[in-house]
C-alpha positions in Angstrom: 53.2 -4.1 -38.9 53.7 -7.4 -39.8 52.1 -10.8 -41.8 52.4 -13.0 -38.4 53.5 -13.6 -34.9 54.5 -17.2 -34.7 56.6 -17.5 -37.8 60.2 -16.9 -38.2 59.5 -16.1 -42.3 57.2 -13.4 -41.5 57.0 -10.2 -43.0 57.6 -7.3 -40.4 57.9 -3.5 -41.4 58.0 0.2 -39.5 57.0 3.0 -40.2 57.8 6.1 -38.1 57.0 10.5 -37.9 56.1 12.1 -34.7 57.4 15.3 -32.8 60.8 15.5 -31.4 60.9 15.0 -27.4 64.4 15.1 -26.9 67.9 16.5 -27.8 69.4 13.2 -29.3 66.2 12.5 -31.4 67.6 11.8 -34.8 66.4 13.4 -38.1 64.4 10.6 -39.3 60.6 11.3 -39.7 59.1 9.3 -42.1 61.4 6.7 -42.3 60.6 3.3 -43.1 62.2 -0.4 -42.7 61.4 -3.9 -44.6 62.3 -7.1 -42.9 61.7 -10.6 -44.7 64.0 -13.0 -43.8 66.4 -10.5 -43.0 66.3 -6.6 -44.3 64.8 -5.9 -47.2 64.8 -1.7 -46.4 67.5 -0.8 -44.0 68.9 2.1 -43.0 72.4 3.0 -44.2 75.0 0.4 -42.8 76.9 1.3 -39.5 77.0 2.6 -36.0 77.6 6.2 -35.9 77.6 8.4 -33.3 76.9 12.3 -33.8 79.7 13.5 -32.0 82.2 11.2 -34.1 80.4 10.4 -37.4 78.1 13.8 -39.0 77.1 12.3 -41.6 74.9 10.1 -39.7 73.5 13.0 -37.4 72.1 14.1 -40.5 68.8 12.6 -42.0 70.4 11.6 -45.3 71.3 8.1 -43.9 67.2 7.0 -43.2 65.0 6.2 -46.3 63.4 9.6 -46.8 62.9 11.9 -49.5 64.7 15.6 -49.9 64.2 19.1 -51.0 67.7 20.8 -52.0 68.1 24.3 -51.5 71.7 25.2 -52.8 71.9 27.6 -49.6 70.9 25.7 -46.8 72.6 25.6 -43.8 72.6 23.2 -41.1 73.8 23.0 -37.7 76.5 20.9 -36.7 77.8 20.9 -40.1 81.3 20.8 -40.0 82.5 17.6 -42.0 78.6 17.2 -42.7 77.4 19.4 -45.9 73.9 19.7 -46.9 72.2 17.0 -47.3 68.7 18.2 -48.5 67.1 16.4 -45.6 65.3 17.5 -42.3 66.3 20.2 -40.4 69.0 19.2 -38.0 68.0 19.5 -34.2 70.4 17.4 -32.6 71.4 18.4 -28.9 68.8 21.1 -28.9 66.8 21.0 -25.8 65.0 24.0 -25.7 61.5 24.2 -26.8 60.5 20.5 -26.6 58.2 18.5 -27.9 58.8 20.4 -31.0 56.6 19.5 -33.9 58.7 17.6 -36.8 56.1 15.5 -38.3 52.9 13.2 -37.1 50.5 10.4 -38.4 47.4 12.0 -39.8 45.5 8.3 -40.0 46.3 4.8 -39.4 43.9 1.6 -40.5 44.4 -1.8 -39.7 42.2 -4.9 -40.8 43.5 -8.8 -42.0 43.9 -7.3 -45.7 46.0 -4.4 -45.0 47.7 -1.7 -42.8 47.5 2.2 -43.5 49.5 4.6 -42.4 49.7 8.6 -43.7 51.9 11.6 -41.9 52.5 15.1 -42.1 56.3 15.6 -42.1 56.3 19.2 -43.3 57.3 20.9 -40.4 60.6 18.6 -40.7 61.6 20.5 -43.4 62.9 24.1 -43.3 59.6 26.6 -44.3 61.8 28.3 -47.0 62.1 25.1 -49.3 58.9 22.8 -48.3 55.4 23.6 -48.8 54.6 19.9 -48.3 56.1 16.7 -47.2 53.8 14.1 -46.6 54.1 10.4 -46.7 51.4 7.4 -47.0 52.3 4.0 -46.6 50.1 0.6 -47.3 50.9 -2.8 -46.7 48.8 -5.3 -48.6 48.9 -8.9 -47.0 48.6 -12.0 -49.2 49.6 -15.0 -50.9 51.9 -12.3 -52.4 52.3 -9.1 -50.5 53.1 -5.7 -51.1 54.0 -1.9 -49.9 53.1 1.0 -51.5 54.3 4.0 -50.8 53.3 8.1 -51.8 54.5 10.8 -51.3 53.6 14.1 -52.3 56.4 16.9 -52.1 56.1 20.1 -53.4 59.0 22.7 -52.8 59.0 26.7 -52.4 61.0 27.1 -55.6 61.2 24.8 -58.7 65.0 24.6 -58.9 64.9 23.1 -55.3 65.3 19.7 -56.4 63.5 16.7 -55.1 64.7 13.0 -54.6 63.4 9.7 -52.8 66.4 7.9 -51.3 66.5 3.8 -50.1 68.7 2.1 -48.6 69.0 -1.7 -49.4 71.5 -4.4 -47.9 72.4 -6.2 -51.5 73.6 -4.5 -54.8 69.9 -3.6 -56.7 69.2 -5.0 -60.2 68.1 -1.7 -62.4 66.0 -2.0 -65.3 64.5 1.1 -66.8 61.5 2.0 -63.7 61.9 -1.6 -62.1 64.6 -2.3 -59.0 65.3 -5.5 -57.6 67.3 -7.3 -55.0 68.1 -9.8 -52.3 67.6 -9.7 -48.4 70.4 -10.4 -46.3 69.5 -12.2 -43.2 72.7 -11.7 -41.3 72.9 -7.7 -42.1 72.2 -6.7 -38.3 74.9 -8.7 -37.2 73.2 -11.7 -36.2 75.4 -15.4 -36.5 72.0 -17.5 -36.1 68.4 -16.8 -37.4 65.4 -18.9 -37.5 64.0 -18.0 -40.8 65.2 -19.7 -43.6 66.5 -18.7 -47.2 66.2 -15.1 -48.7 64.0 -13.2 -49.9 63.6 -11.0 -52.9 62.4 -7.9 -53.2 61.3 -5.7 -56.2 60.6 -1.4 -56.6 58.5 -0.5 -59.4 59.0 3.2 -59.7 55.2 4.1 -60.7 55.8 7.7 -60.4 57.1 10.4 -61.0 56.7 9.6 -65.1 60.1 10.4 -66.2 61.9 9.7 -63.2 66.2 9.2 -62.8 66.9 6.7 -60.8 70.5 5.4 -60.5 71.7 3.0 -57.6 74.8 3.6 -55.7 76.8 2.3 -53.8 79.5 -1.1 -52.7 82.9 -0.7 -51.5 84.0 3.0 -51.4 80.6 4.5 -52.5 78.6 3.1 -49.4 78.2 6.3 -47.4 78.0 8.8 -50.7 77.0 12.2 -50.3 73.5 13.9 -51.6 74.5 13.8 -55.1 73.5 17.6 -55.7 76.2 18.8 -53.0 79.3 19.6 -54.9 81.4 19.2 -51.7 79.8 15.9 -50.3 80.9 13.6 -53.5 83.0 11.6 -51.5 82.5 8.3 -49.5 82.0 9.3 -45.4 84.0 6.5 -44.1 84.4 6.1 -40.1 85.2 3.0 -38.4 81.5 2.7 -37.0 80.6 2.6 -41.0 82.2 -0.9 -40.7 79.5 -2.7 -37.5 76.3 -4.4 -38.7 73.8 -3.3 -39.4 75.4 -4.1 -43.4 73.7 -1.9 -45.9 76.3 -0.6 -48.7 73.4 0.3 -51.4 71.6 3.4 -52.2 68.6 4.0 -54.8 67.8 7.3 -55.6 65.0 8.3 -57.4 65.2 12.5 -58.7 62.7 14.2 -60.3 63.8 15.6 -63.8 60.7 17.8 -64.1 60.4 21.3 -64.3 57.3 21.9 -61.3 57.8 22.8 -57.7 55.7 19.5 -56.8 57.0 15.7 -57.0 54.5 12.8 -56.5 56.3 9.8 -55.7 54.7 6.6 -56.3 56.3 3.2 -55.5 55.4 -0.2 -54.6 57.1 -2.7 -53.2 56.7 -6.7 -54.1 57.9 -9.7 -51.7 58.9 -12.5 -53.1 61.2 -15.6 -52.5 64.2 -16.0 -54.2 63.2 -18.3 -56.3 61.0 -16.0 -58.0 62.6 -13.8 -60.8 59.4 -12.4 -62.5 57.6 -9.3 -61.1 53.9 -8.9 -61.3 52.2 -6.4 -63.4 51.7 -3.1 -61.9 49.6 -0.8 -64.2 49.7 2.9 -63.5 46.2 4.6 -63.4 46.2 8.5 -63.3 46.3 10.8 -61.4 48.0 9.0 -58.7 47.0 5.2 -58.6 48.1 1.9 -59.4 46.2 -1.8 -60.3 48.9 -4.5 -58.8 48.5 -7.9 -60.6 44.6 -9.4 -60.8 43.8 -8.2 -56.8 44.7 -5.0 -55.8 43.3 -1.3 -57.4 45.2 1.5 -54.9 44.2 5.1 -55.6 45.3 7.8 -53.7 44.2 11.8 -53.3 46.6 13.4 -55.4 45.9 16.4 -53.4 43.7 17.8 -50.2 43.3 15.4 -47.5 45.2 12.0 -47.2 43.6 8.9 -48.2 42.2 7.3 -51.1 40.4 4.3 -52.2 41.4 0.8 -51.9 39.6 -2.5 -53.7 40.4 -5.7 -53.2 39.1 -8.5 -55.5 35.9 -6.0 -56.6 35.5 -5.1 -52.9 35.8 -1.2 -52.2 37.2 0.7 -49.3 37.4 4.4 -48.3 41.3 4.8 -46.9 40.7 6.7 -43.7 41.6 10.6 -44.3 43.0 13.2 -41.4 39.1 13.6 -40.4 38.5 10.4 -39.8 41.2 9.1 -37.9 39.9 8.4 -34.4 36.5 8.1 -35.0 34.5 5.2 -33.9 
């Protein structure tokens, strides 16, 4: 999805889940990149390959969010330790297409872009009850991404985070991130876009939320920070090819339930902009973003929600109506 076609500053973002047709597939559903001249949203910096560099054959280098279960084991896990993420299919062959995840609804109009999935089946049945993921992009003279997830784990001491992965070192202040793009992060020595952008994360939920950044010279490939044995930084020399993204959010959930809702949204700015807009929070699981936007989504059932725009109201298509005419 993206803000234009014929302009070098455009806004461009992905967002990806669907079932695993082959044995390199990579263990990435729901994943999600941000591009405004240059990333915004990367994934984590370097050019690994599973047979030299585990750490990124795992999932734990895409922006995702993960359940940890103390006793998980994944495959290929030598010099790669649990990483809370999605199970780990690498090289398998067997059985394919395997269901990992899928889009459950997708929208598109001049005012926005909609995307929901189902990435439940990613996760191993004895910590996930449900992983899903919605993602909006509102166009405009200022535009924005919001992003929900609901997670709910088999067990309450199964921990659950939201991890990002951002080219620049973030700005933290109490629920609000913010940072610079970096146009040359994939490598390229000429763009056409010019400047940088700025981006800023308001963590809307969950209430009481941790969230530390991480990250810079010697932190840049950290570990999941609930595996004892992973506390280290996973160096290789592919670590050190573009694309450049040394910095790491993470956002845990201090509470004491086996379900997380995770509510962020995501403002574009220039660089010469310093100030966020407001973003009120508006139970269960909604947000009003500056004097335009009212974004309410179904805390539970079906995905979906309501959307208004300056007074005007719209139904965010659910499972049931994806497809339909």
């Amino acid at each position: 999805m993206r803000s234009a076609w014929n302009d070098p500053n455009a806004t461009w973002a992905f967002f990806g889940c669907g079932p695993q047709f082959a044995g390199h597939a990579r263990d990435d559903e729901g994943n999600f990149l941000i591009c405004k001249r240059g990333a915004l949203v990367s994934r984590q910096g370097g050019q690994g390959h599973n047979d030299s560099d585990y750490y990124a054959g795992g999932s734990l280098v895409f922006n995702i969010v993960t359940i940890f279960d103390p006793e998980e084991k994944f495959r290929r896990d030598k010099d790669n330790e649990n990483d809370g993420g999605l199970l780990r299919h690498v090289y398998e062959s067997s059985g394919l297409p395997r269901e990992r995840g899928h889009i459950v609804a997708f929208e598109h109009n001049k005012q926005f872009t909609y995307a929901a999935a189902d990435i439940t089946k990613g996760y191993s049945e004895r910590k996930a009850r449900e992983v899903t993921r919605q993602f909006l992009y509102l166009r405009g003279e200022r535009e924005f991404f919001v992003v929900f997830d609901r997670v709910e784990a088999t067990r309450a001491q199964f921990r659950r985070h939201f991890f990002l992965h951002v080219p620049t070192r973030p700005k933290l202040k109490d629920n609000l991130s913010s940072w610079l793009g970096l146009p040359e992060a994939d490598g390229d020595k000429q763009v056409l876009s010019q400047g940088k952008s700025r981006i800023f994360l308001h963590t809307v939920l969950p209430k009481k939320a941790e969230t530390i950044t991480r990250g810079g010279p010697g932190e840049e490939a950290w570990g999941h920070p609930l595996e004892k044995t992973a506390q280290y930084n996973h160096m290789t020399e592919g670590r050190k090819k573009p694309p450049i993204c040394p910095w790491r959010i993470e956002v845990g959930d201090p509470g004491n339930e086996a379900r997380t809702l995770f509510l962020h949204v995501f403002e574009i700015t220039d660089e010469q902009v310093h100030e966020p807009i407001h973003v009120e929070f508006v139970p269960p699981a909604g947000v009003v973003i500056g004097d335009r936007w009212r974004v309410s989504f179904n805390s539970g059932g079906p995905l979906g929600g309501k959307l208004n725009d300056n007074g005007l109201a719209t139904t965010i298509k659910t499972e049931a109506q994806y497809g339909q005419k």
